[in-house]
mmCIF file of the N, C-alpha and C atoms, coordinates in Angstrom:
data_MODEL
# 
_entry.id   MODEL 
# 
loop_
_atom_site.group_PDB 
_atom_site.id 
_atom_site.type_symbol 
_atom_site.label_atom_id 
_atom_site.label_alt_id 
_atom_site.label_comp_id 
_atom_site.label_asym_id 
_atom_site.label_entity_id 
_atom_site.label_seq_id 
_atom_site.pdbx_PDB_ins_code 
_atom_site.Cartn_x 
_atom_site.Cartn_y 
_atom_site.Cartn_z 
_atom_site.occupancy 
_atom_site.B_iso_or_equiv 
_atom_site.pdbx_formal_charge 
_atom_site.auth_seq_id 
_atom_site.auth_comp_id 
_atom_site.auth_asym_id 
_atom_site.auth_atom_id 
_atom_site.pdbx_PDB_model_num 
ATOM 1   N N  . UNK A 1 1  ? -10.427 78.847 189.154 1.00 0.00 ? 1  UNK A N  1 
ATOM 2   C CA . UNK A 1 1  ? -10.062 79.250 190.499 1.00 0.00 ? 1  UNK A CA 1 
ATOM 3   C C  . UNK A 1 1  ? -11.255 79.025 191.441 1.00 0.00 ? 1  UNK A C  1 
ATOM 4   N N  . UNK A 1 2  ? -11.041 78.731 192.966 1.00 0.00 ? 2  UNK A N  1 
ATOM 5   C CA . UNK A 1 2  ? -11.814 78.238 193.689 1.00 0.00 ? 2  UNK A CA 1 
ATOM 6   C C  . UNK A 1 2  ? -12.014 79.550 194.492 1.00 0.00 ? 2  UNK A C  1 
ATOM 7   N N  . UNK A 1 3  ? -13.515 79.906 195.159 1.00 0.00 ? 3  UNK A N  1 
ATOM 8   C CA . UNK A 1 3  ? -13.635 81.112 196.119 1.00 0.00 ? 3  UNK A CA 1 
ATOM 9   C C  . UNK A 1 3  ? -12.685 80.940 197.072 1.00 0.00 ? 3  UNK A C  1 
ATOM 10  N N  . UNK A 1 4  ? -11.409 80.301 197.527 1.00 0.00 ? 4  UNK A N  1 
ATOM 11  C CA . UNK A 1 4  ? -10.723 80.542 198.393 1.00 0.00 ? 4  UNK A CA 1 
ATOM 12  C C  . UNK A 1 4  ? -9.151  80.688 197.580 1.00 0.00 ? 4  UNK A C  1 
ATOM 13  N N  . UNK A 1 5  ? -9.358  81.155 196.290 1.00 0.00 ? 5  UNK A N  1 
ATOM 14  C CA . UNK A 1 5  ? -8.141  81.285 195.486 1.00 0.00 ? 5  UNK A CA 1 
ATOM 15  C C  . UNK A 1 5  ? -7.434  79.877 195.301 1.00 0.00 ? 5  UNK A C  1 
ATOM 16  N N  . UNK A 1 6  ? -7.604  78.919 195.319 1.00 0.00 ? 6  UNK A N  1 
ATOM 17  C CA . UNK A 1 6  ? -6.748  78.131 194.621 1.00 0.00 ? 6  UNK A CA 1 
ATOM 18  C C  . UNK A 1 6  ? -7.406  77.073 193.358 1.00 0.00 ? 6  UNK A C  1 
ATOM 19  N N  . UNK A 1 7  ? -6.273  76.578 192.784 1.00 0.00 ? 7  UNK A N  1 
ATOM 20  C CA . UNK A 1 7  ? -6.538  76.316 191.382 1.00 0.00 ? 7  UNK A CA 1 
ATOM 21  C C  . UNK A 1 7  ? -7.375  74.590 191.447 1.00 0.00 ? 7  UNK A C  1 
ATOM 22  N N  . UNK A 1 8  ? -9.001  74.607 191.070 1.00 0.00 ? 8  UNK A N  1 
ATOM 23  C CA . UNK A 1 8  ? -9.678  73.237 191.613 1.00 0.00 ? 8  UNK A CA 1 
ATOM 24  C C  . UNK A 1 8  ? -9.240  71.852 190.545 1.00 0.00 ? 8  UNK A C  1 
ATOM 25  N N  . UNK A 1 9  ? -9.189  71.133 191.783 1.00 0.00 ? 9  UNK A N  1 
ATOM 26  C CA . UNK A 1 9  ? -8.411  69.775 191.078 1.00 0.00 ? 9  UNK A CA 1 
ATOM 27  C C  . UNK A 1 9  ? -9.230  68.250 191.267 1.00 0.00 ? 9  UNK A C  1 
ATOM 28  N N  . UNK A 1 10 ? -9.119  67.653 190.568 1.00 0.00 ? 10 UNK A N  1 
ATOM 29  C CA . UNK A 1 10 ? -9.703  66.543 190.651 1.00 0.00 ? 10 UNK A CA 1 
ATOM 30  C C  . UNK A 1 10 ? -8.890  65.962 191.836 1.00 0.00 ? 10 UNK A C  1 
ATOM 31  N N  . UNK A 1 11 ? -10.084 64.933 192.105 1.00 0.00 ? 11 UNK A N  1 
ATOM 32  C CA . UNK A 1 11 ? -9.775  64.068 193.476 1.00 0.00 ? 11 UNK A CA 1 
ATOM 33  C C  . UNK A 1 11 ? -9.041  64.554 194.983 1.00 0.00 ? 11 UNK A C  1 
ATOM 34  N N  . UNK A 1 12 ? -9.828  66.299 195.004 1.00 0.00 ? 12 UNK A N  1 
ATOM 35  C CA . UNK A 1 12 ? -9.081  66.648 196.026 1.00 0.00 ? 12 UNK A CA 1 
ATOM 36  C C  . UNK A 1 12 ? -10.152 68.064 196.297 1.00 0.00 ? 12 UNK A C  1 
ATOM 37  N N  . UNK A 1 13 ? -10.811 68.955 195.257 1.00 0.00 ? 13 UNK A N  1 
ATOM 38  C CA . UNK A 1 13 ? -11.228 69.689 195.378 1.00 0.00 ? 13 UNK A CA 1 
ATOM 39  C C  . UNK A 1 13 ? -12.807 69.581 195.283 1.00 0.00 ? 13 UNK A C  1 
ATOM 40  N N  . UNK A 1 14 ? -13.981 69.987 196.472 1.00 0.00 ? 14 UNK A N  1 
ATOM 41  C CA . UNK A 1 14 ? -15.330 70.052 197.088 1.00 0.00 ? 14 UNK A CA 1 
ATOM 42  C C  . UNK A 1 14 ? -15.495 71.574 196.772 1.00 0.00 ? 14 UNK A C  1 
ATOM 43  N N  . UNK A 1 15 ? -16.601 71.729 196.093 1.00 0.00 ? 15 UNK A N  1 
ATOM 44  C CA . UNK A 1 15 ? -17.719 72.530 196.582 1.00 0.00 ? 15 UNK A CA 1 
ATOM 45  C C  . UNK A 1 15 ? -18.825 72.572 197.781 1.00 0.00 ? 15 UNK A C  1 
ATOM 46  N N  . UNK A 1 16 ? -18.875 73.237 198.350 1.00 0.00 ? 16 UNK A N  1 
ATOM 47  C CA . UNK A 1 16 ? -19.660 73.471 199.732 1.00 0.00 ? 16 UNK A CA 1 
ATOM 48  C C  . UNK A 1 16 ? -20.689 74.766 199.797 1.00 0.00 ? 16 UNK A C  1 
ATOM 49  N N  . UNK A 1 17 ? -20.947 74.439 201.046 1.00 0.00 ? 17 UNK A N  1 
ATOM 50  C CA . UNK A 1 17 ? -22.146 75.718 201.252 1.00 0.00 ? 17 UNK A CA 1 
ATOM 51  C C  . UNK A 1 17 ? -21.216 75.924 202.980 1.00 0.00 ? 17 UNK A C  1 
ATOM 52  N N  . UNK A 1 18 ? -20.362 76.962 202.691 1.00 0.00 ? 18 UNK A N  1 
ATOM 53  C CA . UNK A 1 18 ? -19.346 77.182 203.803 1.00 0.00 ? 18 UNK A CA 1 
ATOM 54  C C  . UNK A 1 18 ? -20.278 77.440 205.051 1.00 0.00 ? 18 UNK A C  1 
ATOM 55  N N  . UNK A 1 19 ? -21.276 77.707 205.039 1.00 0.00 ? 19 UNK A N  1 
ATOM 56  C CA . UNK A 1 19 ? -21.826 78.234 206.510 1.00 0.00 ? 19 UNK A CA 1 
ATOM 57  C C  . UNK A 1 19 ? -22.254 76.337 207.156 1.00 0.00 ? 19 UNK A C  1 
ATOM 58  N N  . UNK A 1 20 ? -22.120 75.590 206.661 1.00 0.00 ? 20 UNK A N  1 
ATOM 59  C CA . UNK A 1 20 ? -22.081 73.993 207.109 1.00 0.00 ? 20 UNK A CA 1 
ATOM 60  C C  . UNK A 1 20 ? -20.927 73.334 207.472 1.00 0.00 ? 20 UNK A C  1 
ATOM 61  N N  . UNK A 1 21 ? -19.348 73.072 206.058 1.00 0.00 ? 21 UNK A N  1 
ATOM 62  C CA . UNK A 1 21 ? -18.565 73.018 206.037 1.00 0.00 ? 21 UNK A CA 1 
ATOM 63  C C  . UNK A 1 21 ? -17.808 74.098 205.644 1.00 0.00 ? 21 UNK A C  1 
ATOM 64  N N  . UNK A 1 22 ? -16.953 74.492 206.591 1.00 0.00 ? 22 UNK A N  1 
ATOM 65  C CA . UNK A 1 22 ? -16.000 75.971 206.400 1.00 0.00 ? 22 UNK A CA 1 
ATOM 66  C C  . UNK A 1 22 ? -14.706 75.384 205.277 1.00 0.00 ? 22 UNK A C  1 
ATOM 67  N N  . UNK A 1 23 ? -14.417 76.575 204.943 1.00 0.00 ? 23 UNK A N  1 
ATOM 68  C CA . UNK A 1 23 ? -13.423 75.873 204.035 1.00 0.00 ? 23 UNK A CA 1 
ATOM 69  C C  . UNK A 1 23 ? -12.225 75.338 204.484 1.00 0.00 ? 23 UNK A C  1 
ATOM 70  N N  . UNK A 1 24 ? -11.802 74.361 203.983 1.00 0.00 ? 24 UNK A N  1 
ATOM 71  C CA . UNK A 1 24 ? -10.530 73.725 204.804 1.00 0.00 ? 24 UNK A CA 1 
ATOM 72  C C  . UNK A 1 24 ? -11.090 72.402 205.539 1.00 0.00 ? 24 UNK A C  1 
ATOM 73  N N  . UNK A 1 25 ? -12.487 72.227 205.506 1.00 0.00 ? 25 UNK A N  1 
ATOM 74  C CA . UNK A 1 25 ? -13.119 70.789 206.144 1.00 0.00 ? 25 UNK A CA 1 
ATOM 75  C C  . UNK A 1 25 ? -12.426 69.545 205.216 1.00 0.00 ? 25 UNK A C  1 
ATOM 76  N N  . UNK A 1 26 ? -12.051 68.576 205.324 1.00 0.00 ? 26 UNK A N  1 
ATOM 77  C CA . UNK A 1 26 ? -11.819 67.610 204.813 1.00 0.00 ? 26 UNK A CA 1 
ATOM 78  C C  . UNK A 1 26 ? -12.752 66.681 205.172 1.00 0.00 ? 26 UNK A C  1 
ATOM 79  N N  . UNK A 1 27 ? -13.117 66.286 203.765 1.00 0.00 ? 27 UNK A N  1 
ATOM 80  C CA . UNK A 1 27 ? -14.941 65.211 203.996 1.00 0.00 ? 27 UNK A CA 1 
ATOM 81  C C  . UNK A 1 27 ? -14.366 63.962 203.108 1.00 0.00 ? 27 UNK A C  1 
ATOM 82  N N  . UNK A 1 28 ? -14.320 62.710 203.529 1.00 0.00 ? 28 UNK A N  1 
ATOM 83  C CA . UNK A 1 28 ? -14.172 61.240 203.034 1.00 0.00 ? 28 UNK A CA 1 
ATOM 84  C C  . UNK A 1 28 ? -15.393 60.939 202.737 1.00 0.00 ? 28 UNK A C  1 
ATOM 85  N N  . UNK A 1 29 ? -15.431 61.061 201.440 1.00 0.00 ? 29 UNK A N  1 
ATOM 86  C CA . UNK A 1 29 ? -16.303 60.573 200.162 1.00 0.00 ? 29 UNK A CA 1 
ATOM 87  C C  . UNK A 1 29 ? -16.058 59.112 199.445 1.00 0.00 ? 29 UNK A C  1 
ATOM 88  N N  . UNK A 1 30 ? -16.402 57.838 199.770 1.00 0.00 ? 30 UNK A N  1 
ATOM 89  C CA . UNK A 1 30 ? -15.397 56.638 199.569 1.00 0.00 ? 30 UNK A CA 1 
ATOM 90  C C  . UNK A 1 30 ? -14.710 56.193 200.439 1.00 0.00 ? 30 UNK A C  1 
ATOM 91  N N  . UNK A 1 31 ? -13.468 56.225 199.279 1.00 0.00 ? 31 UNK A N  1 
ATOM 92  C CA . UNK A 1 31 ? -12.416 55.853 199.865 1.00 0.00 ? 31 UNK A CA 1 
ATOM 93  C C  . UNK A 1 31 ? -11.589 57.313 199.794 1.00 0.00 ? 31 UNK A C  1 
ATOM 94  N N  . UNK A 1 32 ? -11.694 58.128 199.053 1.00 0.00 ? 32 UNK A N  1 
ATOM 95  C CA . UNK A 1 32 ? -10.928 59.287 199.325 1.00 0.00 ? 32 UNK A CA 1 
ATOM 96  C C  . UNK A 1 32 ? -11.233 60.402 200.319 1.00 0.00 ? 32 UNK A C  1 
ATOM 97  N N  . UNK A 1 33 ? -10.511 61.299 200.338 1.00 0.00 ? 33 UNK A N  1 
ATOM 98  C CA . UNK A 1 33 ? -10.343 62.570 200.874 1.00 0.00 ? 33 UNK A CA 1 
ATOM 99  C C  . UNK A 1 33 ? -10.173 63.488 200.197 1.00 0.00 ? 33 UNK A C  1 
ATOM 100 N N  . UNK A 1 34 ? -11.553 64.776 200.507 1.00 0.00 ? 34 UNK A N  1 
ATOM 101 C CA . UNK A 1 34 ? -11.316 65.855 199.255 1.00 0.00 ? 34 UNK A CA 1 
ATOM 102 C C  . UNK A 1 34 ? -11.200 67.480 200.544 1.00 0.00 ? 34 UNK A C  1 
ATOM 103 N N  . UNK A 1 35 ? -11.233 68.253 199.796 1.00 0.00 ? 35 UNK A N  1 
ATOM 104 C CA . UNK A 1 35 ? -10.954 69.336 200.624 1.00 0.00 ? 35 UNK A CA 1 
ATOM 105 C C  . UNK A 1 35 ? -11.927 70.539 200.595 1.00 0.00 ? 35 UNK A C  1 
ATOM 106 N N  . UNK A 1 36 ? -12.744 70.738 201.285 1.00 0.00 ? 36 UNK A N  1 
ATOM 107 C CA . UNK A 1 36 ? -13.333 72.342 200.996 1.00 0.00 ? 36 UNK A CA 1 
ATOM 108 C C  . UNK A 1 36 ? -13.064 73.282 200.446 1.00 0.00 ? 36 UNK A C  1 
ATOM 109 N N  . UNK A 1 37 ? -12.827 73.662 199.499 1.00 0.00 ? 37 UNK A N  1 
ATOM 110 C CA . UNK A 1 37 ? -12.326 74.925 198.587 1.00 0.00 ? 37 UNK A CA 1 
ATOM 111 C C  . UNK A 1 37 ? -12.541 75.618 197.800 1.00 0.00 ? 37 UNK A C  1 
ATOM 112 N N  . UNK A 1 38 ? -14.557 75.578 197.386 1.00 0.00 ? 38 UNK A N  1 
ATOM 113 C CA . UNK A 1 38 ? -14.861 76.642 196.529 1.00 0.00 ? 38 UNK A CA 1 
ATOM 114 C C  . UNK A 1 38 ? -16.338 76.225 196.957 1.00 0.00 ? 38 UNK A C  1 
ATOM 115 N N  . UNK A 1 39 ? -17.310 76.723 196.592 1.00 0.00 ? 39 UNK A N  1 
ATOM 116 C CA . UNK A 1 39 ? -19.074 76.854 196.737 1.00 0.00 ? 39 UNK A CA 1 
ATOM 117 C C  . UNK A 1 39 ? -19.358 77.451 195.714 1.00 0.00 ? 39 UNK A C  1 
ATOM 118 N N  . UNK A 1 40 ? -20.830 77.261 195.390 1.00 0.00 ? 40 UNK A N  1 
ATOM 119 C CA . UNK A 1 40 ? -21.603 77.485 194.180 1.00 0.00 ? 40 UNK A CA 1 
ATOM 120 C C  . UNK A 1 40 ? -23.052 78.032 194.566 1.00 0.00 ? 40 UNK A C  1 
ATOM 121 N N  . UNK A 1 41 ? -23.587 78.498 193.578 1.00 0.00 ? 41 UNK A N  1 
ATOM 122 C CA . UNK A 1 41 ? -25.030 79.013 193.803 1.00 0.00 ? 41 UNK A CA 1 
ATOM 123 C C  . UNK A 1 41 ? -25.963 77.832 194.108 1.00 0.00 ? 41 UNK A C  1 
ATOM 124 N N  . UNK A 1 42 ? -25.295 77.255 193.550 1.00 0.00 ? 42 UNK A N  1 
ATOM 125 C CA . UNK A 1 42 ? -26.897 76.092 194.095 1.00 0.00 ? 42 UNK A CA 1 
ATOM 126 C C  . UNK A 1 42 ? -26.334 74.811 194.598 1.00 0.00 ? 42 UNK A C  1 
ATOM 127 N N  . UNK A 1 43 ? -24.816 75.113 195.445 1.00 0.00 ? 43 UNK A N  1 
ATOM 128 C CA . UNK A 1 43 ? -25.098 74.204 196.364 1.00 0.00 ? 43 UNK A CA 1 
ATOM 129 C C  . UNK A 1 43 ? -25.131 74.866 198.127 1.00 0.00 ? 43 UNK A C  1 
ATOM 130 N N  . UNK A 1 44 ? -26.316 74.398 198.428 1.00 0.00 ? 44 UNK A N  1 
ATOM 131 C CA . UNK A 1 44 ? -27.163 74.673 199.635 1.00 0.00 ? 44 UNK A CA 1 
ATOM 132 C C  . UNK A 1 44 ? -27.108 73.484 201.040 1.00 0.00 ? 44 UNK A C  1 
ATOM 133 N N  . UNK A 1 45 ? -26.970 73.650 202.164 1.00 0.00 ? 45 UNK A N  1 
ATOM 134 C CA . UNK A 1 45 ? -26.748 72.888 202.942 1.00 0.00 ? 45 UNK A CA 1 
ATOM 135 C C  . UNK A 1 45 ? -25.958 71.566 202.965 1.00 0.00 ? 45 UNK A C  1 
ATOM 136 N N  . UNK A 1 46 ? -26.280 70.411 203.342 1.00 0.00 ? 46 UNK A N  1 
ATOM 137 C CA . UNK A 1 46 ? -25.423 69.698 203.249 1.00 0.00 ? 46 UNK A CA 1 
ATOM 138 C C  . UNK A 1 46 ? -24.943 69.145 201.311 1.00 0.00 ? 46 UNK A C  1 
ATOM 139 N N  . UNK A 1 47 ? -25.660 69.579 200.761 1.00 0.00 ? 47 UNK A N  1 
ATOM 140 C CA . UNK A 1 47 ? -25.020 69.305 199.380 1.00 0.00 ? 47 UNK A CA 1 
ATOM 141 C C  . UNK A 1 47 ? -23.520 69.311 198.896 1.00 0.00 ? 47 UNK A C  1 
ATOM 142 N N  . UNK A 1 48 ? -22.613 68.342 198.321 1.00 0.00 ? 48 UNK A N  1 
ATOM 143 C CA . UNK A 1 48 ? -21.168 69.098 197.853 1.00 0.00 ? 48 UNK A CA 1 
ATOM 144 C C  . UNK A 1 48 ? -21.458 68.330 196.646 1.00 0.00 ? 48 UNK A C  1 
ATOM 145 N N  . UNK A 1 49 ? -20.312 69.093 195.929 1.00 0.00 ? 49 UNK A N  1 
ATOM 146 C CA . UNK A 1 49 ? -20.561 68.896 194.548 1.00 0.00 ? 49 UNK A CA 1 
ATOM 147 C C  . UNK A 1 49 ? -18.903 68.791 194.281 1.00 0.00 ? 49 UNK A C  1 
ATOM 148 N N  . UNK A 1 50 ? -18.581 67.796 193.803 1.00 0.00 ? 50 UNK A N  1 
ATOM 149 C CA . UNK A 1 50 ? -17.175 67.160 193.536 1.00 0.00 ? 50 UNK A CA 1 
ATOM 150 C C  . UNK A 1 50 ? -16.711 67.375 192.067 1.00 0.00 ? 50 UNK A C  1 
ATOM 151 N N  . UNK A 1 51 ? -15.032 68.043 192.442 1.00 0.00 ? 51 UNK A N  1 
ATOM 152 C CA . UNK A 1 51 ? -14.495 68.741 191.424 1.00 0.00 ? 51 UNK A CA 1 
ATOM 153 C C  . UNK A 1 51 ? -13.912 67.207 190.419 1.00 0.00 ? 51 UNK A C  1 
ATOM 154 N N  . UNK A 1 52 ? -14.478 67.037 189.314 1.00 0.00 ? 52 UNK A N  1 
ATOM 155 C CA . UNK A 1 52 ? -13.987 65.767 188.272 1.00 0.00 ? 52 UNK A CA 1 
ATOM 156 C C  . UNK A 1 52 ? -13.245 66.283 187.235 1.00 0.00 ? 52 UNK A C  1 
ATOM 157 N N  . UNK A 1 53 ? -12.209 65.638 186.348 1.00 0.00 ? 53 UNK A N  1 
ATOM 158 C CA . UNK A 1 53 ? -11.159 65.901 185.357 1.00 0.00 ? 53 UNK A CA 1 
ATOM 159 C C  . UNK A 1 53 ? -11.884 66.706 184.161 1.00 0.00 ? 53 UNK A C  1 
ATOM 160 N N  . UNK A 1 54 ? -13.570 65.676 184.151 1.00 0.00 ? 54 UNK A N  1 
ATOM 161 C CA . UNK A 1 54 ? -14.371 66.375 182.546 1.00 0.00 ? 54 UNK A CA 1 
ATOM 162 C C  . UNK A 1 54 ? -15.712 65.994 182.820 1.00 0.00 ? 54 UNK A C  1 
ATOM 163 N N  . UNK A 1 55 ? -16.476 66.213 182.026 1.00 0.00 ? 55 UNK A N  1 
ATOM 164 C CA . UNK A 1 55 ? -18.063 66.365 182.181 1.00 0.00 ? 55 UNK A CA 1 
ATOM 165 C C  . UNK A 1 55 ? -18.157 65.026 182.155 1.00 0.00 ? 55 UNK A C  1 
ATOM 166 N N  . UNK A 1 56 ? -17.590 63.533 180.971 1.00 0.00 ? 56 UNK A N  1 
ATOM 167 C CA . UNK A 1 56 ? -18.198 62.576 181.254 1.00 0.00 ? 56 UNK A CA 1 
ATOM 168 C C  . UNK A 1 56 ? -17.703 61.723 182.522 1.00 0.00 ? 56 UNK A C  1 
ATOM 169 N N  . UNK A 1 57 ? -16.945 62.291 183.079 1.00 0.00 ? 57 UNK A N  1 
ATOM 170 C CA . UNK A 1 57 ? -16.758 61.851 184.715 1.00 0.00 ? 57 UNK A CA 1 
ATOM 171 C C  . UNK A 1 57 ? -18.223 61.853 185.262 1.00 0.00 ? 57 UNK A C  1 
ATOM 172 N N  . UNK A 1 58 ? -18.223 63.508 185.299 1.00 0.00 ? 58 UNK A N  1 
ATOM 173 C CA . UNK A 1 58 ? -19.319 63.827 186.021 1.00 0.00 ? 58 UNK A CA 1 
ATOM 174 C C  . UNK A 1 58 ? -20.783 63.246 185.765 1.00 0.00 ? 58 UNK A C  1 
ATOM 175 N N  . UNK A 1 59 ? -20.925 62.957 184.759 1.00 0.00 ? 59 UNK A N  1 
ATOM 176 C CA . UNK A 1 59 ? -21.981 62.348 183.889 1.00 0.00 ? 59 UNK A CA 1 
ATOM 177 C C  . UNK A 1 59 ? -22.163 60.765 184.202 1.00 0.00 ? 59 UNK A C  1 
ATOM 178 N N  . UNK A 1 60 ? -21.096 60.009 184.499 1.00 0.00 ? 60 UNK A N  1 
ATOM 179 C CA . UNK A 1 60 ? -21.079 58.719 184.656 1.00 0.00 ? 60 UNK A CA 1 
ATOM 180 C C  . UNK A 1 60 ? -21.168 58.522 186.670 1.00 0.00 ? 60 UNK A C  1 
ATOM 181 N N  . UNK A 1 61 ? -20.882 59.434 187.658 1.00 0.00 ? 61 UNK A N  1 
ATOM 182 C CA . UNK A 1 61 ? -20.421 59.551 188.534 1.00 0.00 ? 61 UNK A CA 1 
ATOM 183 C C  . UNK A 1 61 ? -22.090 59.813 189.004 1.00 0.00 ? 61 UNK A C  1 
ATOM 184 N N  . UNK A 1 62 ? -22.641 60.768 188.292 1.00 0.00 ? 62 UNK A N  1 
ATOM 185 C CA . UNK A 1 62 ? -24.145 60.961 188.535 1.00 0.00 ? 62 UNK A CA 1 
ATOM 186 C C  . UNK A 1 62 ? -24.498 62.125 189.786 1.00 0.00 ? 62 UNK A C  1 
ATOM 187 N N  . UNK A 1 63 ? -25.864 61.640 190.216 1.00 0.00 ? 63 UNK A N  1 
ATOM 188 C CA . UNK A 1 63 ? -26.137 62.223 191.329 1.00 0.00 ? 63 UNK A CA 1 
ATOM 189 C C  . UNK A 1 63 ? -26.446 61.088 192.451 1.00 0.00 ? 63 UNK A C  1 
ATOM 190 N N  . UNK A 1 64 ? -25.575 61.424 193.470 1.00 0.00 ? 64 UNK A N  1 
ATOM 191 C CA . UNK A 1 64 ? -25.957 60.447 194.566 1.00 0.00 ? 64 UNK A CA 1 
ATOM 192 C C  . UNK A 1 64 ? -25.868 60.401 196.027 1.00 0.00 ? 64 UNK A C  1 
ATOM 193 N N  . UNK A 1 65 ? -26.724 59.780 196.865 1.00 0.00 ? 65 UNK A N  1 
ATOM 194 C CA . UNK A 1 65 ? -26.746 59.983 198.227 1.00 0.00 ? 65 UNK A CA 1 
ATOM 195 C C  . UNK A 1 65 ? -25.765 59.379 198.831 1.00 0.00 ? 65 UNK A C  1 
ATOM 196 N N  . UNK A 1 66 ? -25.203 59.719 199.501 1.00 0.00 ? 66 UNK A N  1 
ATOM 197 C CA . UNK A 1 66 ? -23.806 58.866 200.346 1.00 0.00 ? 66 UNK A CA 1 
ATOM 198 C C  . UNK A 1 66 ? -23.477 59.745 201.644 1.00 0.00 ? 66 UNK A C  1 
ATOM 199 N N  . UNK A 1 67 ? -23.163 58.580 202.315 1.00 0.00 ? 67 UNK A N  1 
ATOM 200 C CA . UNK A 1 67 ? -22.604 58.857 203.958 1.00 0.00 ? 67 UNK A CA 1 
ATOM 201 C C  . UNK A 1 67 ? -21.103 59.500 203.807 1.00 0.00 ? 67 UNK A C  1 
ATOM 202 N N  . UNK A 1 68 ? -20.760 60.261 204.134 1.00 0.00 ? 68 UNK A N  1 
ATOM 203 C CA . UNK A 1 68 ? -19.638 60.883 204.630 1.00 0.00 ? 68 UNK A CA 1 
ATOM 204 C C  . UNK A 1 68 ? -19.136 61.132 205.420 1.00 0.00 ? 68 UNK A C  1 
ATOM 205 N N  . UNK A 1 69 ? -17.460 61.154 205.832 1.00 0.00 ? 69 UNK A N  1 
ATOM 206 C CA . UNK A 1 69 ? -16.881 61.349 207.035 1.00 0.00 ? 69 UNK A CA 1 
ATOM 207 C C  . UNK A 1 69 ? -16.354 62.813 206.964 1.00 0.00 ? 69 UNK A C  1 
ATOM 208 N N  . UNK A 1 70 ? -16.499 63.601 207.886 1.00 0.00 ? 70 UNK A N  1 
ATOM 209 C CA . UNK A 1 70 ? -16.373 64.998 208.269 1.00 0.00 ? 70 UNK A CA 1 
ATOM 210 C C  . UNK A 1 70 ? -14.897 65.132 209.315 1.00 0.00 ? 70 UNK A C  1 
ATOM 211 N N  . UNK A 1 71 ? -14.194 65.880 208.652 1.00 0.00 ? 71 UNK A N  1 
ATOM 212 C CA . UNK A 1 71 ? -13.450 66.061 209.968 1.00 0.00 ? 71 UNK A CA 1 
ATOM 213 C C  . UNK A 1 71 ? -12.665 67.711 209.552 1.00 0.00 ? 71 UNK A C  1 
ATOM 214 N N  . UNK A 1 72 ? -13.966 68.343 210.706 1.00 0.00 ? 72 UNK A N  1 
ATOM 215 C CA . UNK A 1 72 ? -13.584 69.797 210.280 1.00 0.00 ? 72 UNK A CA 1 
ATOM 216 C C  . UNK A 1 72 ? -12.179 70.219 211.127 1.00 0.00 ? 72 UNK A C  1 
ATOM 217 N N  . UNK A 1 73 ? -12.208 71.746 209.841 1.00 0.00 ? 73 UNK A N  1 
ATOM 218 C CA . UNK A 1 73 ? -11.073 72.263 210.379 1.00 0.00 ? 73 UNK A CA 1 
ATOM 219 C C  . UNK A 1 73 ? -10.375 73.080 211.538 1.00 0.00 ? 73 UNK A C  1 
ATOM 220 N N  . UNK A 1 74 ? -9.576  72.981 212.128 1.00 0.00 ? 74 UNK A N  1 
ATOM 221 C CA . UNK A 1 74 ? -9.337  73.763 213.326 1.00 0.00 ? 74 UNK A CA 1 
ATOM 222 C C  . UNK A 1 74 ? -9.040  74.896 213.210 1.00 0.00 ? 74 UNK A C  1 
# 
C-alpha cells in the first residue's frame, strides 16, 4: 500500500518527497507517465524512486539522472 492508500503498481506508481511533488503530480519519465502516490525515508527533494514488477527490474533499470516532464496537480 502506498501513503495515499492505494495498491503500488508498476509502470504507473512514483515515490516522492510530497512537499516538491504533491501527490497526484503526474511526472513523464521516458516515454511513460507515472503518478505520485507514495514517499519514502530517503527519498528527499527532487529524487523519485519508481515502483518496478521485481528487484531485477530495479537492478537492471539502475540509478539514473534524467529530465522529466512535470505536470502538477490541480
Amino acid at each position: 500500500m502506498t501513503a495515499t492508500g492505494k495498491k503500488a503498481r508498476p509502470k504507473h506508481t512514483i515515490a516522492v518527497d510530497p512537499k516538491v511533488f504533491p501527490y497526484g503530480t503526474k511526472i513523464k519519465i521516458g516515454k511513460r507517465w507515472y503518478i505520485a502516490e507514495d514517499c519514502g525515508g530517503m527519498i528527499n527533494g527532487k529524487h523519485i524512486d519508481i515502483f518496478m514488477k521485481n528487484h531485477k527490474r530495479v537492478e537492471k533499470f539502475g540509478k539514473k539522472h534524467l529530465r522529466v516532464k512535470v505536470r502538477y496537480k490541480k
